[in-house]
C-alpha positions in Angstrom: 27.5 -31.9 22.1 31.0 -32.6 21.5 33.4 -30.0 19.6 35.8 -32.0 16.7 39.1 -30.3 18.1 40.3 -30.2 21.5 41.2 -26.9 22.9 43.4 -26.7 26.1 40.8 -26.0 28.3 38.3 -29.1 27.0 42.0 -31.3 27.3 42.0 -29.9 30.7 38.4 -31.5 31.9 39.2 -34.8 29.8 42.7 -35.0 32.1 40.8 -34.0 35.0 37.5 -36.5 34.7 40.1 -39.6 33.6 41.8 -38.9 36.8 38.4 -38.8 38.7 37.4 -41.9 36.9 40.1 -44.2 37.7 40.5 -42.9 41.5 36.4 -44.0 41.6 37.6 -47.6 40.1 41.0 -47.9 42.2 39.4 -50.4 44.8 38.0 -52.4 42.0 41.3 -52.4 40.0 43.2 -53.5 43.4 41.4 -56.8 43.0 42.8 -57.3 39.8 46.0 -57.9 41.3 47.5 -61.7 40.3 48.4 -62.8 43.6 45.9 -62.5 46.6 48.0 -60.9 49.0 46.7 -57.8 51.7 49.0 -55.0 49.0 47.5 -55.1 45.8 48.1 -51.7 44.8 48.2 -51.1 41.2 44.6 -48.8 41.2 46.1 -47.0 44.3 49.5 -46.4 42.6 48.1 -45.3 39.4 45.2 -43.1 41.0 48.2 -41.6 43.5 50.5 -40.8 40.2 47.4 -39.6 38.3 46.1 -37.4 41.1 49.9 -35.8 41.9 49.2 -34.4 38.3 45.7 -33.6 38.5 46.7 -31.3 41.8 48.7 -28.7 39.2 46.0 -29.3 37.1 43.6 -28.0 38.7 45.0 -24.9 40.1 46.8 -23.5 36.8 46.2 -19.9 36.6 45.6 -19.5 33.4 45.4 -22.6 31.0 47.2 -22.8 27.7 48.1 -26.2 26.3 51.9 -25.9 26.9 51.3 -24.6 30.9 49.1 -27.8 30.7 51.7 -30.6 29.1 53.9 -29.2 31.4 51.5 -29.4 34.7 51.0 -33.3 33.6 54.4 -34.1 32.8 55.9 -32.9 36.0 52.6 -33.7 38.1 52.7 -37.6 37.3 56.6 -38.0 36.7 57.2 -36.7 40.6 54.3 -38.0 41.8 54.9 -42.0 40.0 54.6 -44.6 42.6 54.7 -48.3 41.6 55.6 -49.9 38.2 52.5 -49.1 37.1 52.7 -45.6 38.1 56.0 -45.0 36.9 55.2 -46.3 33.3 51.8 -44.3 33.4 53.9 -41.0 34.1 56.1 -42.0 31.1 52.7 -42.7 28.9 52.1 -39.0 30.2 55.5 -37.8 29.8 55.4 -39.3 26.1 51.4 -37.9 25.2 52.5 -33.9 26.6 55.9 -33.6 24.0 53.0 -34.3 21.3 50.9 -31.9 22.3 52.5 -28.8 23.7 53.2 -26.7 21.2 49.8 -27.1 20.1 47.1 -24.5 20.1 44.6 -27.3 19.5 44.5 -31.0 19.1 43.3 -32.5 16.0 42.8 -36.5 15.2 46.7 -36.8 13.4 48.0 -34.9 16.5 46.4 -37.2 18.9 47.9 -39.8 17.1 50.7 -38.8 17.1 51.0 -38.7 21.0 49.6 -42.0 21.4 52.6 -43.0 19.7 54.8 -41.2 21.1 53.9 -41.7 24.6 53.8 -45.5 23.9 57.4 -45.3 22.6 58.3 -42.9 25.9 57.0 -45.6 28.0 58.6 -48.8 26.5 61.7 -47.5 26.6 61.8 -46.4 30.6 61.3 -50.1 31.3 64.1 -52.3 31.1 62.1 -55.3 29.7 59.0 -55.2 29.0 56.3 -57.5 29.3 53.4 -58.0 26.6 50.2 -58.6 28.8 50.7 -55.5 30.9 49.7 -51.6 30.6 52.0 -51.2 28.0 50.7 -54.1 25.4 47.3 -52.0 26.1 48.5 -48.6 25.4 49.9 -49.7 22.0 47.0 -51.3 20.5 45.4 -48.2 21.3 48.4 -46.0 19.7 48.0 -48.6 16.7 44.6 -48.4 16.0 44.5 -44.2 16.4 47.1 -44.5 13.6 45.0 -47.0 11.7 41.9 -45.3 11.8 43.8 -42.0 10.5 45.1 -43.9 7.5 42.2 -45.3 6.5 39.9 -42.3 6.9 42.2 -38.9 7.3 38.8 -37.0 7.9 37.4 -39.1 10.9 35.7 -36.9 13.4 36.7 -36.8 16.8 34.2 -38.7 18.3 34.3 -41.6 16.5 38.6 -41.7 16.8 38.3 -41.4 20.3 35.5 -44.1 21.0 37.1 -46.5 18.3 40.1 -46.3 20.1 39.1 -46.9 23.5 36.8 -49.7 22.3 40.0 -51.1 20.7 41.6 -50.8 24.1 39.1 -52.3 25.6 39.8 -55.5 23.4 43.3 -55.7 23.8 42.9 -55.5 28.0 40.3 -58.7 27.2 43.4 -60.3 25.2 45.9 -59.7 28.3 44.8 -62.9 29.3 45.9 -64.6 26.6 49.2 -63.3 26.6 50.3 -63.3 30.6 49.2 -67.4 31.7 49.4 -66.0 35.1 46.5 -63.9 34.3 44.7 -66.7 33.0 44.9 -68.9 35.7 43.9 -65.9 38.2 40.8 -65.0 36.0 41.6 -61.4 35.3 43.0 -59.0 33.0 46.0 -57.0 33.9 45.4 -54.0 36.3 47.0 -51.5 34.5 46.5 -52.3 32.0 42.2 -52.1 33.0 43.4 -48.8 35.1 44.6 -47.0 31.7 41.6 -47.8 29.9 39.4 -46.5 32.6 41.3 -42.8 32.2 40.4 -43.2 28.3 36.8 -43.8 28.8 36.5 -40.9 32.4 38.2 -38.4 29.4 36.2 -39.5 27.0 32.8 -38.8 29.1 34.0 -35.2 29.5 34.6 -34.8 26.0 31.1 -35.8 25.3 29.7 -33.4 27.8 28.9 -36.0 30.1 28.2 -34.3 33.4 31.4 -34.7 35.8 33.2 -33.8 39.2 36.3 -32.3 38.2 36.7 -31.3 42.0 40.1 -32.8 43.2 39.4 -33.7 46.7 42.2 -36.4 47.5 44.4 -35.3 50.5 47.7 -37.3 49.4 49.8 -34.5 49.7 53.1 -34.3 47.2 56.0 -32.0 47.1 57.2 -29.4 49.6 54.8 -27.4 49.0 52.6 -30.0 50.7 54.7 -30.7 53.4 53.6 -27.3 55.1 50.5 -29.0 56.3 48.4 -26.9 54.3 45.3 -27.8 52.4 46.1 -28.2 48.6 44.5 -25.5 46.2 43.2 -28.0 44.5 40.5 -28.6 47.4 39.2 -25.0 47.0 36.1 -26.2 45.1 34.9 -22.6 43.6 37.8 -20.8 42.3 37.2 -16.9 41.7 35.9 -14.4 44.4 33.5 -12.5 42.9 32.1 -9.4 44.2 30.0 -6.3 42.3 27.1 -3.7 43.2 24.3 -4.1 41.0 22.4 -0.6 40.8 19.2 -1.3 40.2 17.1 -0.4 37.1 14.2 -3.0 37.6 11.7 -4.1 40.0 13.6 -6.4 42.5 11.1 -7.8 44.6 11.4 -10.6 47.8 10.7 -13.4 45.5 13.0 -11.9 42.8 15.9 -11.9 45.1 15.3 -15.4 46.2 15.6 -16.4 42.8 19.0 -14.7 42.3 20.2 -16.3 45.3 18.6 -19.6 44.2 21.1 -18.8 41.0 23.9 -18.2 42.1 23.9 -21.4 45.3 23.4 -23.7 41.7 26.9 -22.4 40.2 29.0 -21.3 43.9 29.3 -20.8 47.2 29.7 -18.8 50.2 26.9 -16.3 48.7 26.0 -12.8 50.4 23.3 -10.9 49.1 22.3 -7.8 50.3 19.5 -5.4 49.5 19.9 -1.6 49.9 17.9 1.2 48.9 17.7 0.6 45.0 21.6 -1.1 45.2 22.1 -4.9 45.7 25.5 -6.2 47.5 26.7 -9.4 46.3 29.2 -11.7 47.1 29.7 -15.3 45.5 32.4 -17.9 44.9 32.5 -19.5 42.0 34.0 -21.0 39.3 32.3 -18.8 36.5 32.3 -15.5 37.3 30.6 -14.6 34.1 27.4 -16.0 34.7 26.6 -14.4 37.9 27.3 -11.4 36.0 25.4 -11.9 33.3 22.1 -12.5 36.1 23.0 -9.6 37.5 23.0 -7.5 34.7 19.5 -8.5 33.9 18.4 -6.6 37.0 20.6 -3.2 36.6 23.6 -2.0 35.8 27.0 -2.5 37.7 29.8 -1.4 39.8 32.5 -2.0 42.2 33.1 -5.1 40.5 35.9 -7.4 41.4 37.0 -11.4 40.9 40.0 -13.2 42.6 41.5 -16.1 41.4 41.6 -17.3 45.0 43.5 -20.8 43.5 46.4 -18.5 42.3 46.5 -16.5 45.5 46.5 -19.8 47.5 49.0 -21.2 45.3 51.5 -18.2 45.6 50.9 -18.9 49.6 52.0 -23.0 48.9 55.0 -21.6 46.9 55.9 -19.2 49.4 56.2 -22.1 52.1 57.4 -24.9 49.9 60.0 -22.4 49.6 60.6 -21.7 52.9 60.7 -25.5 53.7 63.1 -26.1 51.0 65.5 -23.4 52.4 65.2 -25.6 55.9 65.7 -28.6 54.2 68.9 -27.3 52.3 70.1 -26.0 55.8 69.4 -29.3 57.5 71.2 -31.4 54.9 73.9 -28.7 54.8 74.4 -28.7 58.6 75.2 -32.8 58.1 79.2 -33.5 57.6 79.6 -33.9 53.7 80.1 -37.4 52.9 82.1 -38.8 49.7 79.2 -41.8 49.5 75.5 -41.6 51.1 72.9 -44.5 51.6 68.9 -44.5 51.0 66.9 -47.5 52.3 63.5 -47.9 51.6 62.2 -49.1 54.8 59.2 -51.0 57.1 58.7 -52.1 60.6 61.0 -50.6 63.2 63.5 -53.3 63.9 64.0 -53.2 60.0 64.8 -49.7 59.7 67.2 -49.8 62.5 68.9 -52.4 60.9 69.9 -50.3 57.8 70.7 -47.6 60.5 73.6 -49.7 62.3 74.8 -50.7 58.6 74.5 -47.3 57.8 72.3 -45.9 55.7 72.1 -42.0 56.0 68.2 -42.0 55.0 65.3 -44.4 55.2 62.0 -44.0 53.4 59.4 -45.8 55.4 57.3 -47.7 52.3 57.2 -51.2 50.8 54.0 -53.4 49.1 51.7 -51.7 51.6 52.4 -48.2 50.4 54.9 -47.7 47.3 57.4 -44.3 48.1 56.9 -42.0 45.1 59.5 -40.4 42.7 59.4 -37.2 45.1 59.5 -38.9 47.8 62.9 -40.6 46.4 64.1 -36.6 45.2 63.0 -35.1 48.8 65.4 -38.2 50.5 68.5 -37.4 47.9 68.1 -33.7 48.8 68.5 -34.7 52.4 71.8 -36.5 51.9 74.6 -34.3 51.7 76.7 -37.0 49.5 78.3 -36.5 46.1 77.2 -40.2 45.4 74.5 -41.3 46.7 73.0 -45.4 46.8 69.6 -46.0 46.9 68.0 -49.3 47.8 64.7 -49.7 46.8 64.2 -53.4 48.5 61.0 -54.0 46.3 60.5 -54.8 42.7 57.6 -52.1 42.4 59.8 -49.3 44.0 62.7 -49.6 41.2 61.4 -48.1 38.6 60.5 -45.1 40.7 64.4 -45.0 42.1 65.4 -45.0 38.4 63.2 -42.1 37.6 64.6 -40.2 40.6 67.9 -41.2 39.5 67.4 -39.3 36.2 65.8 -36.0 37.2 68.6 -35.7 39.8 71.5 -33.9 38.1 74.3 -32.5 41.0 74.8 -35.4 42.4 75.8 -39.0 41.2 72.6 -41.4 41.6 73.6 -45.2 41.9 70.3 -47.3 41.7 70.9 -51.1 43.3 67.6 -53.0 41.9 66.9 -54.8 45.2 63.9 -56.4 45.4 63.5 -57.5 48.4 64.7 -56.4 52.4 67.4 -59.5 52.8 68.7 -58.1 49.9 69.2 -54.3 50.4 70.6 -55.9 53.9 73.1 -58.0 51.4 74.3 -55.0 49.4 74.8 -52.9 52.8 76.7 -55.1 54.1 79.3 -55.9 51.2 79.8 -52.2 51.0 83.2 -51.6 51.1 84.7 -48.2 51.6 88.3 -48.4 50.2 86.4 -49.2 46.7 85.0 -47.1 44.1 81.5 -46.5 44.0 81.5 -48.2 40.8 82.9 -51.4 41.9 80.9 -51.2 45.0 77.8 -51.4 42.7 79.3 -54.3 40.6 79.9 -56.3 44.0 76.4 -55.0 45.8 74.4 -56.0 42.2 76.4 -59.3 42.0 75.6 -60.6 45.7 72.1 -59.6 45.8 71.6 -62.6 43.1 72.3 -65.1 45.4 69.5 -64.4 47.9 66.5 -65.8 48.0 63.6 -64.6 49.7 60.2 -65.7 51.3 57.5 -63.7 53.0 54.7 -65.1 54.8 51.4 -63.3 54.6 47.9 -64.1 54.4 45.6 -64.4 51.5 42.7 -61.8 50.7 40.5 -63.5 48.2 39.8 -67.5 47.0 41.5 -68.3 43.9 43.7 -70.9 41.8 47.2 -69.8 40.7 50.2 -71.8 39.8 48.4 -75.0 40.1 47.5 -74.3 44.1 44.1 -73.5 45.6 44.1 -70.4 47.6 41.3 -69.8 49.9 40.7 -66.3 51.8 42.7 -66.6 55.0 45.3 -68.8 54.0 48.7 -68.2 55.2 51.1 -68.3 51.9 54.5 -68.5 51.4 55.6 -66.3 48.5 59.0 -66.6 46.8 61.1 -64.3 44.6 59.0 -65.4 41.9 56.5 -67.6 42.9 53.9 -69.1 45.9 55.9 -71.9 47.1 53.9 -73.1 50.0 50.3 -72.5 51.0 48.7 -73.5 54.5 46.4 -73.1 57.5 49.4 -72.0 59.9 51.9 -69.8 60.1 54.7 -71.9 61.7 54.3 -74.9 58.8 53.7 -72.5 56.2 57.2 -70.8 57.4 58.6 -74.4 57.3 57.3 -75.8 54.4 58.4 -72.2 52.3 61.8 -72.7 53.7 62.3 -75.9 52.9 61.9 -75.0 49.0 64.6 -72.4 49.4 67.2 -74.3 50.6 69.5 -76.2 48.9 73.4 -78.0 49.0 74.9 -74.7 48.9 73.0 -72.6 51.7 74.8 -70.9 54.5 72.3 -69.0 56.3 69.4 -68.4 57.0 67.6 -64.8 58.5 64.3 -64.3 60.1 62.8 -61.0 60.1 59.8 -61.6 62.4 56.4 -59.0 62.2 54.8 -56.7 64.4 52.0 -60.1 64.6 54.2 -62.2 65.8 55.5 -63.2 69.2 59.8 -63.2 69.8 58.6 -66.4 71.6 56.6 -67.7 68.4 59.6 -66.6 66.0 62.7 -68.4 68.5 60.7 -71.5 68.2 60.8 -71.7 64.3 64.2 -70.6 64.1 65.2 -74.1 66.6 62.8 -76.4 64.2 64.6 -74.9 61.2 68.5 -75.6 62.9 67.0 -79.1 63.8 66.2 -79.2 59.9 69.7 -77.7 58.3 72.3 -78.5 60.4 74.7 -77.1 58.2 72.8 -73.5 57.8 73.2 -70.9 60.8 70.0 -69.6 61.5 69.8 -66.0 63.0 66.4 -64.1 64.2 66.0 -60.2 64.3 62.7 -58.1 65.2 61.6 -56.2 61.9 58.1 -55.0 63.5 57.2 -54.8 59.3 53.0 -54.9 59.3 51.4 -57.6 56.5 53.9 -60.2 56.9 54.1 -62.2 59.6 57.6 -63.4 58.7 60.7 -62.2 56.1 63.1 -65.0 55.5 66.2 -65.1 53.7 68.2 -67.7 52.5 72.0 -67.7 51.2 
């Protein structure tokens, strides 16, 4: 049966089984992803954000609904990876102001967080898009304020299901509002990822039976740099240990009963009989019940319960704060720097190419795995810069850059939106240092317009997009904004997607060739494509990046 209000502990379980419920659906939501390329990543993204919340979650010591805003705030904001992450830990961000100074959530406060976490989120993105997570997120925030004014006394059940069945509509609408989505036959993956959080808290509110054990290993923060397993994993909390003395007959049978008990609601169970006393030992997540079973046979002593999460969490703090006092002394030991560089990274010819322009830190990421907010706040820490550039060299890093920009406050953040590799190389390399970092930004932002970008990679699934039939397989040319060319081979593809980038103006053009393909393979399309331009030097460099065969650059 489900309660009207929500106290922080129910609010708890509902975060907790939303998170569980969209990490079951991540694959699924994956394939939602427009274009059919090997890193659709939006369910990974949003389960990774969810779940770096979920991990503080879980192991609160105590749970009030302030320690709990603040566990999901900080949990998803650090942990954001991805566009779609990063405007989920705003929605998040947006939802806890409305509810932590609450005791208990009624239908007008939920409302009110709806709202306020929508208007949170559409603010933290330059430009939004209707279509997307966002669109979805306010016709739910619309109708919980609808269904308010037209019934103030709505019950809790109803609000919540009439919401997410009005969510459910708008995701069907996305559609309708985003061609692209049209032509791919889907709705947007967010947008679907958000709605399956709603209905995973929804189950728990109803009493629906659910995991809330948070298994996932992706580790975030210091504290789980130490290598150690996350509290988070420890699946029965409390310690619990009494004598029971007995006042009843406890026979063989009886005792396999109790044990039979307590293996139903723990683990790690020792039971030992003793002369009219009974030993026990169980871990367990409610410590109460074994004690009322036990109290059915006698009365009892010795009694003790450890919060084992708490103990192993003081352990995690006690490291991440060793590590951070390494990490200070690492960055400290490098020669302070008036300006620092951050790359994000991939492949090791890449990488080494920010090195020799120099960039003070790369963070290995990219389509195939998005860096996260903390892994942005862990690379700014290691820079020993008062200003500091990062380069986030993919459209679905920037917002994450940006969020790490504004939680870092002693040092000056300076976030280039480069979307692409040839274009963090461009803003390296018209770094200049007699200028101020302000009109080193200006020049870097300025240049990075005038390149244009193709990466070949294969596709995943069969489908129809921007008037071009796509069967699983193909190689396909993608451009800063579109598929430009779609073939059978790698070499024509490359050609063929060059060709459609070049134009009166073009200089040069730069081949970043893959850890798939051959030097021989990559020198042989870089003569075909100086037989084709003339006027354009071409120039070939080893990036070893995984997924795509080749990055090329035009300008």
């Amino acid at each position: 049966m489900s309660t009207n209000n929500i106290d922080a502990e129910l609010c708890a379980k509902m975060f907790l089984a939303g998170a569980k419920n969209l990490e079951s659906k991540k694959e699924w939501i994956n394939e939602l992803n427009v274009f059919p390329v090997p890193d659709g990543d939006t369910g990974t993204n949003m389960t990774l954000t969810i779940m770096s919340a979920a991990k503080e979650v879980a192991v609160l010591p105590g749970i009030s609904m302030e320690a709990l805003a603040k566990a999901m705030s900080s949990g998803s904001l650090r942990g954001a990876r991805g566009n779609s992450g990063v405007i989920l830990s705003q929605l998040f961000r947006g939802f806890c102001k409305g509810i932590r100074e609450e005791k208990e959530l009624t239908v007008d406060i939920l409302a009110a967080a709806f709202q306020k976490a929508v208007e949170t989120a559409y603010k933290a993105v330059m430009k939004p898009k209707e279509g997307t997570i966002l669109t979805v997120a306010r016709g739910a925030a619309d109708k919980a304020q609808e269904l308010l004014e037209e019934d103030p006394d709505i019950g809790m059940e109803r609000f919540i299901g009439e919401v997410i069945a009005c969510a459910d509509e708008v995701l069907a609408r996305t559609p309708d509002m985003l061609p692209v989505l049209k032509e791919a036959g889907v709705v947007d993956s967010g947008g679907q990822g958000l709605v399956q959080i709603l209905k995973g808290a929804y189950d728990a509110y109803l009493g629906k039976e659910v995991d809330y054990t948070i298994e996932t290993a992706e580790t975030a923060g210091a504290a789980s740099q130490a290598g150690t397993q996350a509290a988070a994993d420890i699946k029965f909390g409390y310690c619990t240990e009494f004598i029971i003395m007995l006042e009843k007959d406890y026979t063989s049978e009886t005792e396999l009963q109790f044990k039979g008990f307590l293996e139903s609601i723990g683990d790690s169970i020792v039971v030992v009989s003793d002369d009219g006393i009974v030993k026990v030992h169980v871990h367990t997540n409610d410590p109460g019940l074994a004690i009322q079973r036990a109290l059915t046979y006698g009365s009892l002593t010795r009694m003790k319960i450890d919060n084992m999460r708490e103990e192993h969490q003081e352990r995690l703090i006690k490291e991440a704060d060793k590590i951070a006092a390494q990490q200070k002394e690492q960055t400290m030991q490098m020669p302070k720097k008036d300006v620092g560089f951050i790359s994000v990274s991939i492949g090791e010819g890449i990488g080494r190419i920010f090195k020799d322009l120099g960039a003070d830190y790369l963070i290995e990421g990219g389509q195939t795995m998005n860096p996260s907010t903390e892994d942005m706040l862990n690379a700014i820490d290691r820079v020993n810069a008062d200003t500091i550039f990062i380069l986030p060299n993919n459209k679905n890093i920037i917002l994450a850059a940006n969020q790490a920009q504004a939680l870092t406050k002693d040092k000056k953040i300076i976030v280039v939106p480069t979307k692409t590799i040839p274009q963090g190389v461009t803003a390296m390399i018209n770094y200049v240092p007699e200028k101020t970092p302000e009109e080193n930004e200006a020049v870097m932002k300025d240049e990075i317009k005038h390149v244009k970008t193709g990466q070949l990679t294969y596709a995943v699934r069969d489908t129809h997009i921007e008037d071009k039939d796509i069967h699983e397989g193909d190689i396909m040319g993608v451009g800063d904004k579109s598929i430009l060319a779609v073939g059978t081979e790698i070499k024509d593809t490359a050609l063929e997607t060059v060709k459609l980038m070049v134009d009166e103006d073009s200089e040069l053009i730069s081949i970043y060739y893959g850890e798939d393909v051959k030097e021989e393979d990559a020198g042989v399309l870089a003569e075909e494509l100086e037989a084709l331009f003339p006027d354009c030097d071409v120039e070939v460099n080893p990036g070893g990046q995984p997924i795509y065969y080749y990055i090329i650059s035009v300008k």
